[in-house]
TIVEX-312264 format. One record per residue: x, y, z of N, C-alpha, C in turn; residue in one letter. Coordinates in nm, 2 decimals, padded with zeros to 4 digits. Layout:
N
<<X,Y,Z>,<X,Y,Z>,<X,Y,Z>,"a">
...
END
This chain:
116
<<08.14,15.74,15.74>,<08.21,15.62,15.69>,<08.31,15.67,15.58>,"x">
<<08.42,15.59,15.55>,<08.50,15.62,15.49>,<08.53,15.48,15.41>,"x">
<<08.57,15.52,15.30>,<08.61,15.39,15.20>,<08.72,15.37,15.13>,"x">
<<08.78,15.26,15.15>,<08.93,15.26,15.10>,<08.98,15.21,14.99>,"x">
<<09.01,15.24,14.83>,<09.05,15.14,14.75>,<09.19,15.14,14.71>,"x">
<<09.26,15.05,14.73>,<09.40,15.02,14.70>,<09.42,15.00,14.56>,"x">
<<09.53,14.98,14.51>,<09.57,14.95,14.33>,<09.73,15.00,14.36>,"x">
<<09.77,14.89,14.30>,<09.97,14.88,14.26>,<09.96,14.77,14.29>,"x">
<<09.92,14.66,14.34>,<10.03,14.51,14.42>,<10.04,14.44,14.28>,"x">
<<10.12,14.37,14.27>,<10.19,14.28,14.19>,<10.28,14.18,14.18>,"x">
<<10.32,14.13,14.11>,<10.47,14.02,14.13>,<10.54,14.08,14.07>,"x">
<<10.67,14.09,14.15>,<10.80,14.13,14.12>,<10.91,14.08,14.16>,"x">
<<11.02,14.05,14.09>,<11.16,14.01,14.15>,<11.19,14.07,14.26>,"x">
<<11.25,13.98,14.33>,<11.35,14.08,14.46>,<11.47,14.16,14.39>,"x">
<<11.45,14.27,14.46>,<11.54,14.44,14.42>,<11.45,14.48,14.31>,"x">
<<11.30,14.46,14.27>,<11.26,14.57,14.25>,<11.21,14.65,14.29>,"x">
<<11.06,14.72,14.22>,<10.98,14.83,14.30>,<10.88,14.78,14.27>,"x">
<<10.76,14.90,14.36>,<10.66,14.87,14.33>,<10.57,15.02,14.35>,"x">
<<10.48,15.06,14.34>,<10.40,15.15,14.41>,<10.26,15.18,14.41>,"x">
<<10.21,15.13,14.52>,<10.11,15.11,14.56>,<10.04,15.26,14.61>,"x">
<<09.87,15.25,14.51>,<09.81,15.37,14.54>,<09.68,15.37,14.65>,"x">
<<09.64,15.43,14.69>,<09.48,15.43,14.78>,<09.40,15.52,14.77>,"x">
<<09.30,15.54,14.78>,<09.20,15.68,14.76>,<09.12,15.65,14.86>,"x">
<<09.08,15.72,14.90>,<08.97,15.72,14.99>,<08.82,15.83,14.96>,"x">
<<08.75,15.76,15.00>,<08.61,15.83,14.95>,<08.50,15.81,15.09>,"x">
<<08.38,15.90,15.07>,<08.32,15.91,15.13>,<08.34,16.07,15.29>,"x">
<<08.31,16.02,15.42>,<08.37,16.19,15.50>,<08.49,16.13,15.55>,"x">
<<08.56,16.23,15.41>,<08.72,16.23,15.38>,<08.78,16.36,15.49>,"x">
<<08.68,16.36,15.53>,<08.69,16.58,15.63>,<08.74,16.48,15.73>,"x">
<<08.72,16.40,15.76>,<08.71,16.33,15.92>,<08.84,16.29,15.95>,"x">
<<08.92,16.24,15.80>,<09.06,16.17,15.79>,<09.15,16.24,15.85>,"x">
<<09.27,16.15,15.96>,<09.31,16.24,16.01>,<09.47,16.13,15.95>,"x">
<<09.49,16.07,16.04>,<09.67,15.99,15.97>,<09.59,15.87,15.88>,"x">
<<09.66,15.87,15.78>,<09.65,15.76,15.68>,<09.80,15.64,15.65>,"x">
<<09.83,15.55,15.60>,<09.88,15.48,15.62>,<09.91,15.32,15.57>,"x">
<<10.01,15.24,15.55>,<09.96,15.05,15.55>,<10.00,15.00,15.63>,"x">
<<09.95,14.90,15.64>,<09.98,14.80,15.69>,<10.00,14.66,15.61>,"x">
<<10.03,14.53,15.64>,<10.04,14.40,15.55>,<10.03,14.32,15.64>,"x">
<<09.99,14.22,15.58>,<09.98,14.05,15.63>,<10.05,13.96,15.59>,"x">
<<10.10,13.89,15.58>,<10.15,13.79,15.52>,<10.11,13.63,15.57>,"x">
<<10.12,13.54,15.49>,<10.07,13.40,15.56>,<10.07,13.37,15.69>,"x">
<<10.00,13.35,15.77>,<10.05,13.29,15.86>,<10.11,13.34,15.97>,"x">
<<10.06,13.49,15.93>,<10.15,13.58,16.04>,<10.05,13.70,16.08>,"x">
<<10.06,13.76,16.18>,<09.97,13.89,16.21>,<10.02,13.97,16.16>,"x">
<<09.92,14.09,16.10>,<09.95,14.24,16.03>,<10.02,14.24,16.12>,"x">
<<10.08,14.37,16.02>,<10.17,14.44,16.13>,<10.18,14.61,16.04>,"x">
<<10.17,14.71,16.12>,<10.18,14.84,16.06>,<10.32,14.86,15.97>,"x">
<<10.31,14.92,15.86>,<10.44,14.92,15.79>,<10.49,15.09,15.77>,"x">
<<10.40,15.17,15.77>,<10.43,15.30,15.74>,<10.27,15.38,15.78>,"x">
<<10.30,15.49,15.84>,<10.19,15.63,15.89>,<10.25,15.74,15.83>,"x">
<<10.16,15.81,15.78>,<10.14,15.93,15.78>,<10.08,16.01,15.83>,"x">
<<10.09,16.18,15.86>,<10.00,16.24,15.93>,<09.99,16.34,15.81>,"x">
<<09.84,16.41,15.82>,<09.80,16.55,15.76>,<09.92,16.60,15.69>,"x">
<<10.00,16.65,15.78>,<10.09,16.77,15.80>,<10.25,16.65,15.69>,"x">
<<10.25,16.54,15.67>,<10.33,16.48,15.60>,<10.42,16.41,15.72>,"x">
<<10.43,16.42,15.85>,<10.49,16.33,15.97>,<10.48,16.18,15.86>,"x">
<<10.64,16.13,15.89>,<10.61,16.00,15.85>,<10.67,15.90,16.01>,"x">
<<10.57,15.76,15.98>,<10.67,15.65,16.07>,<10.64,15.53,15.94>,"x">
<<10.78,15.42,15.98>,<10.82,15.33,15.94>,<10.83,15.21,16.00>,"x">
<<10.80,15.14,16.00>,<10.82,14.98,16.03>,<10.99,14.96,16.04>,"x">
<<11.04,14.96,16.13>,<11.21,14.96,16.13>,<11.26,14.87,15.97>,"x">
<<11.18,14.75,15.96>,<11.24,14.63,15.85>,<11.22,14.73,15.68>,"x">
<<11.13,14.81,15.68>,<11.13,14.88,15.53>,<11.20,14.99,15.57>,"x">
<<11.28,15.06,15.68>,<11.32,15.21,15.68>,<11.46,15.18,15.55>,"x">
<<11.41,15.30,15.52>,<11.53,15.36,15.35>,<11.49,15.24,15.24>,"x">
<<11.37,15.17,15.24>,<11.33,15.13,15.14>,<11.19,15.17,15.06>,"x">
<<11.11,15.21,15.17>,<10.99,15.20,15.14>,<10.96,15.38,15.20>,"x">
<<10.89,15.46,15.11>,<10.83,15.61,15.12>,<10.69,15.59,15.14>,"x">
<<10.65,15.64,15.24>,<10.46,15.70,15.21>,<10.51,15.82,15.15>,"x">
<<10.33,15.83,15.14>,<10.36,16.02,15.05>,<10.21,15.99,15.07>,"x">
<<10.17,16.18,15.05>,<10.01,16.15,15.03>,<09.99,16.32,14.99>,"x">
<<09.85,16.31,14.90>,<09.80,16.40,14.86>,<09.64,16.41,14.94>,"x">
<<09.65,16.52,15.01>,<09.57,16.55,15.09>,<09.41,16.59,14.99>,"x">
<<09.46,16.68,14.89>,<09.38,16.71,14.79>,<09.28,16.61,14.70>,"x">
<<09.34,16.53,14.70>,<09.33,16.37,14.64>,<09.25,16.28,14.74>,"x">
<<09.26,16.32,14.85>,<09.21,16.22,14.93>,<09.31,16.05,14.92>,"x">
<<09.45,16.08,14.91>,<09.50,15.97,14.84>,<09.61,15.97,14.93>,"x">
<<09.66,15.83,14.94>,<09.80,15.82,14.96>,<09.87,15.67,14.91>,"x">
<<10.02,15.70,14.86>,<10.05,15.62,14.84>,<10.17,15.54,14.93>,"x">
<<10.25,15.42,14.89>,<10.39,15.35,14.95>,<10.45,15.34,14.80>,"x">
<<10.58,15.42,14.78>,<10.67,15.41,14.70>,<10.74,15.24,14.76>,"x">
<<10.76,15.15,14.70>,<10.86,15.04,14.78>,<10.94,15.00,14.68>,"x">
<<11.06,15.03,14.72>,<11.23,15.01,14.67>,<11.32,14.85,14.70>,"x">
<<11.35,14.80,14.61>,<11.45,14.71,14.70>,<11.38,14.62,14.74>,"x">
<<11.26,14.57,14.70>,<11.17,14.46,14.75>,<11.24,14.32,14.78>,"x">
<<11.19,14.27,14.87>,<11.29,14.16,14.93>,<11.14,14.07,14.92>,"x">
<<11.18,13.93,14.87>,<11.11,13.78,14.93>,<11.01,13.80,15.08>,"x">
<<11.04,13.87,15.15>,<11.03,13.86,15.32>,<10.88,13.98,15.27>,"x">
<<10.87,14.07,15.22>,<10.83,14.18,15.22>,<10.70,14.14,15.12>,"x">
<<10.67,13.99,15.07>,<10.52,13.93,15.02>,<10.41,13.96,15.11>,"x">
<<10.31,14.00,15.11>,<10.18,14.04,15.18>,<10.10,14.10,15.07>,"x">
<<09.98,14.06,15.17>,<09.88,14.14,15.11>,<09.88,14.32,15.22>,"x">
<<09.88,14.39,15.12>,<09.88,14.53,15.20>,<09.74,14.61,15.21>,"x">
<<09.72,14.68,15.29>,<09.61,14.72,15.36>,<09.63,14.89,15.33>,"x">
<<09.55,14.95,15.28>,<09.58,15.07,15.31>,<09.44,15.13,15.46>,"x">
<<09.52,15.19,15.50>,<09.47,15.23,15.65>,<09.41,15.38,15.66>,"x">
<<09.32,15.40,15.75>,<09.27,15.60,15.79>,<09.23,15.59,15.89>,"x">
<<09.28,15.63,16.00>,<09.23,15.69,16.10>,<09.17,15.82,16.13>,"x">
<<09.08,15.84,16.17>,<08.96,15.96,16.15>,<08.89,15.99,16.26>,"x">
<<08.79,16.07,16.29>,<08.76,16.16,16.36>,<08.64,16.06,16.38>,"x">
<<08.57,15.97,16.51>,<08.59,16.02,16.63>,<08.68,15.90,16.68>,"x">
<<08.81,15.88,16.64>,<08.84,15.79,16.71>,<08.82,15.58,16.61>,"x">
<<08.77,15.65,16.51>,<08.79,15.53,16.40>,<08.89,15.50,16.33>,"x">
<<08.89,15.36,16.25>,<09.03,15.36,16.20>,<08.95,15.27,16.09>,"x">
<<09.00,15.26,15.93>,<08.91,15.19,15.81>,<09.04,15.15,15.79>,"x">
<<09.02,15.01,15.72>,<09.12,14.98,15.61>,<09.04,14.97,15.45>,"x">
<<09.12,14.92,15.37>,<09.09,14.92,15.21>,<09.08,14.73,15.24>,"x">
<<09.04,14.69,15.12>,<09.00,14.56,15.06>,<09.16,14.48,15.09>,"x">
<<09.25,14.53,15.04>,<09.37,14.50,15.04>,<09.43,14.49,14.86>,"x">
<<09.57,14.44,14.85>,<09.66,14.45,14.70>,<09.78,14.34,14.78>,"x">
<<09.78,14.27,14.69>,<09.85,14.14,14.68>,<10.03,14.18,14.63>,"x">
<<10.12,14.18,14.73>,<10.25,14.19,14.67>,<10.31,14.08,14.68>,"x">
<<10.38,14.04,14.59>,<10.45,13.94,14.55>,<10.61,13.94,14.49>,"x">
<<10.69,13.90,14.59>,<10.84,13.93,14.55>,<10.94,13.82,14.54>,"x">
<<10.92,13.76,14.42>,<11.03,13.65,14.41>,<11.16,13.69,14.42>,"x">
<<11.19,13.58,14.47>,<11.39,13.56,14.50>,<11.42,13.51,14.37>,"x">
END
């Protein structure tokens, strides 16, 4: 089992930042791509950014050149740098791991909030 805790979400104006952290605990050996996802009202998740081991990143087309993963392998951690925060980009975010045999955990989630 693997366990996910998120920390950064907040309220913030539109055009600021934010950066959202995750740690993961428990068989962290197992972890293979890590990553978020977000919800917003009324709408289905939707994946926003992957990372792999090796630092491979993907993006959600609507955050590319706003929003960075990064992750410290050593840490068991990864984070989402997010730039430029837009009204549209309110959710609750998920931090995500996919792991060995074919599992996938999320975190509790972190509340972002971006007023116009």
């Amino acid at each position: 089992q693997v366990q996910l805790v998120e920390s950064g979400g907040g309220l913030v104006q539109a055009g600021g930042s934010l950066r959202l952290s995750c740690v993961a605990s428990g068989s962290t050996l197992s972890i293979n791509d890590m990553g978020w996802s977000r919800q917003a009202p009324g709408k289905q998740r939707e994946l926003v950014a992957t990372i792999t081991t090796g630092g491979r990143r993907n993006y959600l087309d609507s955050v590319k050149g706003r929003f960075t993963a990064s992750r410290d392998n050593a840490k068991n951690a990864v984070y989402l740098q997010m730039n430029s925060l837009k009204p549209e980009d309110t959710a609750v975010y998920y931090c995500n791991a996919w792991a060995y045999p074919a599992r996938q955990y999320w975190g509790q989630g972190t509340q972002v909030t971006v007023s116009s």
